[in-house]
N, C-alpha and C positions, 0 to 999 in steps of 0.2 A: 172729701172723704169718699173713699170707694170699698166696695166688699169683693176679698179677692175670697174662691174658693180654691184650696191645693190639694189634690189627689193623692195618696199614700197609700202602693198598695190595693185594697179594694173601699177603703173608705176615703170620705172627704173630711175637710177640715175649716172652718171659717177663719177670715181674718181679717182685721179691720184695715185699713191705712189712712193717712191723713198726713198732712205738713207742717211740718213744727219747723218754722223759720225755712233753712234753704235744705233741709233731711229730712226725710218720710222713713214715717213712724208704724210700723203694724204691730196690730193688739190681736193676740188670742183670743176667739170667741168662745170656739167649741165646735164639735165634729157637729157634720151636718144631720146627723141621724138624730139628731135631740129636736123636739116639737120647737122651745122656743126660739131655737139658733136658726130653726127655718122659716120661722114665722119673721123675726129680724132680716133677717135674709130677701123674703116677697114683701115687705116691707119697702126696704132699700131699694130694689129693680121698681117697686112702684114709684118710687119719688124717683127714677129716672126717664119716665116715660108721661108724656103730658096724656091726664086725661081726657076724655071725653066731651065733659062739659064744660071744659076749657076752652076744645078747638072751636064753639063755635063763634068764637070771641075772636078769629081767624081767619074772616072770611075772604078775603084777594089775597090771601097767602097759603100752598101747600101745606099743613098742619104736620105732614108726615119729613119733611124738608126744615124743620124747625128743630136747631141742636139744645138741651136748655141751659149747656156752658155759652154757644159760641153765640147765640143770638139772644143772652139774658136781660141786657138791659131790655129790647124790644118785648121782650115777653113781661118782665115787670112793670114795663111804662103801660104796656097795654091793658094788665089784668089792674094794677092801680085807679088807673080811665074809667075800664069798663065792667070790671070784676063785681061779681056779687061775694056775700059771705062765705060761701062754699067755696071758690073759686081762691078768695085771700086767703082762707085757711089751708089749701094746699101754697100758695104762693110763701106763706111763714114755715111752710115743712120744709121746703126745698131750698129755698135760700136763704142764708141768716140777713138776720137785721140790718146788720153792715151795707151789706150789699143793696138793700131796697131804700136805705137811707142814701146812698150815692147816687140811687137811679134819680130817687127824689129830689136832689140837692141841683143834678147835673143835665137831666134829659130832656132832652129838645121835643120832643112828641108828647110830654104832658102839661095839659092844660093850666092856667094860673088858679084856677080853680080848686085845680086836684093836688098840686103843689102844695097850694095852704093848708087841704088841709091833714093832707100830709106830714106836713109839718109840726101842725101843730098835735097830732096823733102822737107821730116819734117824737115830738117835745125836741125839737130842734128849734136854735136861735134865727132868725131871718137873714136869708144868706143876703138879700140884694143892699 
């Protein structure tokens, strides 16, 4: 899901996109001039920019060199591992469930420890 802004004129306009099977789909927000559509909006640029006190869970790797499509499983193996609360509750903003039950299921980098209980969090059957 991404937030495109389109120009018209001297105003902007929001709008949403997303993938419905192999077609993407954009939804009318609202002109950017409205409080809530910009508040959605820094919102959205937030959950694509890893915090703070994320990076320091980071440390032999450039935090700024970190995509959070292209290097996501690394990033959810890692905050799963080492993440506190703070830290997991950005990790459920950003990526859905799916996706961190796959890391869970599949990734070589987390421990059998975190795995479990992983597992038994998302209420997932015992894959081995």
């Amino acid at each position: 899901m991404s937030i495109i802004i389109r120009k018209t004129g001297n105003r902007e306009y929001v709008y949403v996109a997303h993938r419905d099977g192999a077609r993407m789909v954009q939804s009318y927000i609202g002109p950017l001039a409205r409080p809530e559509v910009r508040r959605r909006v820094e919102a959205a640029q937030r959950a694509t920019t890893m915090p703070l006190h994320i990076m320091r869970l980071f440390t032999g790797v450039d935090p700024s060199g970190l995509h959070l499509q292209r290097n996501a499983v690394a990033i959810i193996a890692c905050l799963l591992e080492q993440g506190d609360l703070e830290d997991l509750r950005w990790l459920v903003h950003v990526y859905p469930t799916s996706a961190i039950v796959d890391v869970v299921l599949s990734a070589k980098g987390l421990s059998a420890r975190a795995r479990n209980f992983w597992m038994v969090w998302f209420e997932e059957p015992d894959a081995s």
